[in-house]
C-alpha positions as MATLAB code, in Angstrom:
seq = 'XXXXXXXXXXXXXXXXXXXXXXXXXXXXXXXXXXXXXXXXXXXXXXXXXXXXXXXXXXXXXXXXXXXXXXXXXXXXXXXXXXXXXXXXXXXXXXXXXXXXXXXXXXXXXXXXXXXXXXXXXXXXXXXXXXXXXXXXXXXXXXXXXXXXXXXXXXXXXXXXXXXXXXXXXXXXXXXXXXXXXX';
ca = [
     128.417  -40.855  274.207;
     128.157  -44.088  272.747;
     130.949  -46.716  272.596;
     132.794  -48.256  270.421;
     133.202  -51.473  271.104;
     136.772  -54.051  269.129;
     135.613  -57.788  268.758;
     138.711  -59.486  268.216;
     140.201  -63.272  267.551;
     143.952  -63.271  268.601;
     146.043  -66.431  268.894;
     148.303  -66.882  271.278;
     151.323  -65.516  269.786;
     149.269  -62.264  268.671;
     148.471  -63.346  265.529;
     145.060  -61.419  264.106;
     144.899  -63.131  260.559;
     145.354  -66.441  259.101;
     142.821  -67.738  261.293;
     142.342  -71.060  259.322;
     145.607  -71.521  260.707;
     144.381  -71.259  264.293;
     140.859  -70.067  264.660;
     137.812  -72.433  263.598;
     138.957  -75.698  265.623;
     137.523  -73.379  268.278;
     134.108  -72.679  267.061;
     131.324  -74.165  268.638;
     127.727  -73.163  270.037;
     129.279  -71.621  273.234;
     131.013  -68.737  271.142;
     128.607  -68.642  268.471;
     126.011  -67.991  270.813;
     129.014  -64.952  272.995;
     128.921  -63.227  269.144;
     125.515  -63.069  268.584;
     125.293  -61.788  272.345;
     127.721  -59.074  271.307;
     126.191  -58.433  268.012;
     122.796  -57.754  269.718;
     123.868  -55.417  272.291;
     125.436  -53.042  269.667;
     122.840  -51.011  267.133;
     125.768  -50.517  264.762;
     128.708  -51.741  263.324;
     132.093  -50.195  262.181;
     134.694  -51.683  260.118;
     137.245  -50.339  257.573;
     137.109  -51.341  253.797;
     139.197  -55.045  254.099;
     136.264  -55.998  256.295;
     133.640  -54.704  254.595;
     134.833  -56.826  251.749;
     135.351  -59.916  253.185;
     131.950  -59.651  255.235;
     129.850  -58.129  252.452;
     130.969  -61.019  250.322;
     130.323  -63.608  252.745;
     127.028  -62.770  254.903;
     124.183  -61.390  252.472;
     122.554  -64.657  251.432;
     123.293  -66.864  254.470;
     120.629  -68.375  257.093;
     120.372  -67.781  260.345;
     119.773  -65.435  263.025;
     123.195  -64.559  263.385;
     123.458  -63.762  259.401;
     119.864  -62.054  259.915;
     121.251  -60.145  262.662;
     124.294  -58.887  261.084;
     122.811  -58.129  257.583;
     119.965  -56.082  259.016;
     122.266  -53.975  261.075;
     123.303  -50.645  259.946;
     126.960  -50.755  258.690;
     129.278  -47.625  259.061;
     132.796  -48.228  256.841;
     135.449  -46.077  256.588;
     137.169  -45.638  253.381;
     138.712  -43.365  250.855;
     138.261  -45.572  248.146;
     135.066  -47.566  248.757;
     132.057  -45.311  247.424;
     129.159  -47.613  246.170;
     128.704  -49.757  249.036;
     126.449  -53.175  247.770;
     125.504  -54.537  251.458;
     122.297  -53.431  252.893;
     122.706  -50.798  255.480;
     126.005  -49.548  254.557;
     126.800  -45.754  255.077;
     130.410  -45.252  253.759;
     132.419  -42.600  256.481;
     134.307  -40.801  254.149;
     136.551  -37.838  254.863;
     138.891  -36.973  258.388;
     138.108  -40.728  260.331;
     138.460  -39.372  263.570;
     136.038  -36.384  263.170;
     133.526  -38.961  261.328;
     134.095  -41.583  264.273;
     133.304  -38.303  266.944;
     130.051  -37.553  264.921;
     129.107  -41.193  264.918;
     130.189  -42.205  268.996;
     128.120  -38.866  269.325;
     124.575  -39.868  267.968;
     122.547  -41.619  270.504;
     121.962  -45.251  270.487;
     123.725  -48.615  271.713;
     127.556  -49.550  271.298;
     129.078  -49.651  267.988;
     130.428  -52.818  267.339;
     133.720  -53.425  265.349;
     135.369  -57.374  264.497;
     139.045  -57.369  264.088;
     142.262  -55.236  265.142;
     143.328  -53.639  262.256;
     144.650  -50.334  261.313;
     141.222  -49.057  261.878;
     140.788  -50.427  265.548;
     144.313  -48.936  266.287;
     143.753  -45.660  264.929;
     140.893  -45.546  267.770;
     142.801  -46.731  270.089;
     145.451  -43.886  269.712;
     142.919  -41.157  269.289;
     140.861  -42.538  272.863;
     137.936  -43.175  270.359;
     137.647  -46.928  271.145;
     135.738  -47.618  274.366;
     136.584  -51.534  274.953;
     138.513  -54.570  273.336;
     137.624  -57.515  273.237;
     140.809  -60.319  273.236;
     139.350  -63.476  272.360;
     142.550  -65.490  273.182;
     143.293  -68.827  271.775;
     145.287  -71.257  273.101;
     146.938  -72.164  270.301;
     150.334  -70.847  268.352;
     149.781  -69.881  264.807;
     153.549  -69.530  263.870;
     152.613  -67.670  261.376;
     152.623  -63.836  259.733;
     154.533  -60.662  259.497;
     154.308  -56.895  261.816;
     151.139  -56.143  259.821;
     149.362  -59.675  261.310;
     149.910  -59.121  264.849;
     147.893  -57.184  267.643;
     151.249  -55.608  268.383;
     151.170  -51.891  266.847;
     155.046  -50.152  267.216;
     154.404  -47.035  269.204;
     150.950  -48.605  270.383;
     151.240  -47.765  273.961;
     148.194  -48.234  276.431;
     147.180  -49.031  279.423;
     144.282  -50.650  279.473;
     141.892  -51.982  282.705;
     140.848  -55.411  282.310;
     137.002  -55.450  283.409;
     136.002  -58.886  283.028;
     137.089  -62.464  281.234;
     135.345  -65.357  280.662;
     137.416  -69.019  279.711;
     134.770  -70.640  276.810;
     134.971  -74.744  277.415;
     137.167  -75.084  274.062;
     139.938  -72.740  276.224;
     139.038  -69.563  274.562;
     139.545  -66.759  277.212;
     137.742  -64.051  276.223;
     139.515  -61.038  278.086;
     137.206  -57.410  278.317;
     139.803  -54.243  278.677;
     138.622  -50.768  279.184;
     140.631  -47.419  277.883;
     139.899  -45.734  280.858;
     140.649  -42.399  278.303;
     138.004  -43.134  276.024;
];
C-alpha cells in the first residue's frame, strides 16, 4: 500500500495560509533543496482543486529542476467541479474521494505526495488514508486568519507518533508524524 504523504508550511500560531505574511523570509537553498528531496521520493502528487489552481497557474513555464520535477510528475486532483484539467499529467479523481484515494494508495509505486493542510489533507486524516505529515514549523507569528486558515480542524482528533524532525539553519523545524492507523 502506498502512502500518502502531507507537505505542509505552518506558522507558529497554526496558521496554513497567508504565507507572504510569514513564509518566504524563510526560503533559502537548505529547504529548497528538503522539497525537491520530498518531491523526488514520491511518484505522484495529490491535491484538491484550490491547489491545483494556484500550482497549475504558477509552475508550467518555470526553470529549474524543481519546476521540471513537479511539472513532469503525474498529478491526481480531486474535484467535483474541475473536469478539463490544463497541466500536464493531471488525472482529475472524481466521484466518492475516499474510495478514489483507496484505489489510488492501492496501485503500486512510491509515496503520493500532497503540499498543504486543507480540507483535503483532513479528510485523510479522519478516514486513516494519510500515511505521514509533514509540519514545517516556523518560528514566526502570523497574527493573522480565521478557523478555515489554521491546522486546527474542530473534531480533528489524532494521535499522531512523531518519527523524526530536523531544525533547517533559518529555524524551520521540520517535524515528521506518523498515523500509526493509516
Amino acid at each position: 500500500m502506498r502512502n500518502i504523504i502531507s507537505s505542509t508550511f505552518v506558522s507558529l500560531d497554526g496558521v496554513v495560509n497567508h504565507m507572504d505574511r510569514w513564509h518566504f523570509d524563510y526560503v533559502d537553498d537548505e529547504s529548497n533543496a528538503l522539497a525537491l528531496e520530498q518531491l523526488r521520493a514520491a511518484d505522484a502528487m495529490l491535491m484538491g482543486r484550490k491547489t491545483y489552481e494556484v500550482y497549475a497557474g504558477a509552475w508550467p513555464g518555470r526553470d529549474g529542476e524543481y519546476a521540471e520535477t513537479i511539472n513532469a510528475i503525474p498529478k491526481y486532483v480531486v474535484s467535483t467541479t474541475l473536469t478539463e484539467p490544463t497541466w500536464q499529467n493531471t488525472t482529475v479523481l472524481a466521484g466518492d474521494l475516499i474510495e478514489q484515494v483507496h484505489k489510488l494508495r492501492a496501485q503500486g509505486g512510491a509515496s503520493i505526495l500532497m503540499h498543504g493542510y486543507g480540507p483535503l489533507a483532513k479528510t485523510l486524516l479522519r478516514a486513516n488514508l494519510l500515511t505521514e505529515l509533514h509540519l514545517w514549523v516556523h518560528p514566526h507569528l502570523a497574527g493573522v486568519g480565521d478557523q478555515s486558515d489554521l491546522i486546527i480542524d474542530q473534531g480533528l482528533n489524532k494521535k499522531l507518533k512523531l518519527t523524526a524532525n530536523r531544525t533547517l539553519d533559518s529555524g524551520v523545524v521540520v517535524l515528521t508524524l506518523r498515523n500509526p492507523d493509516a
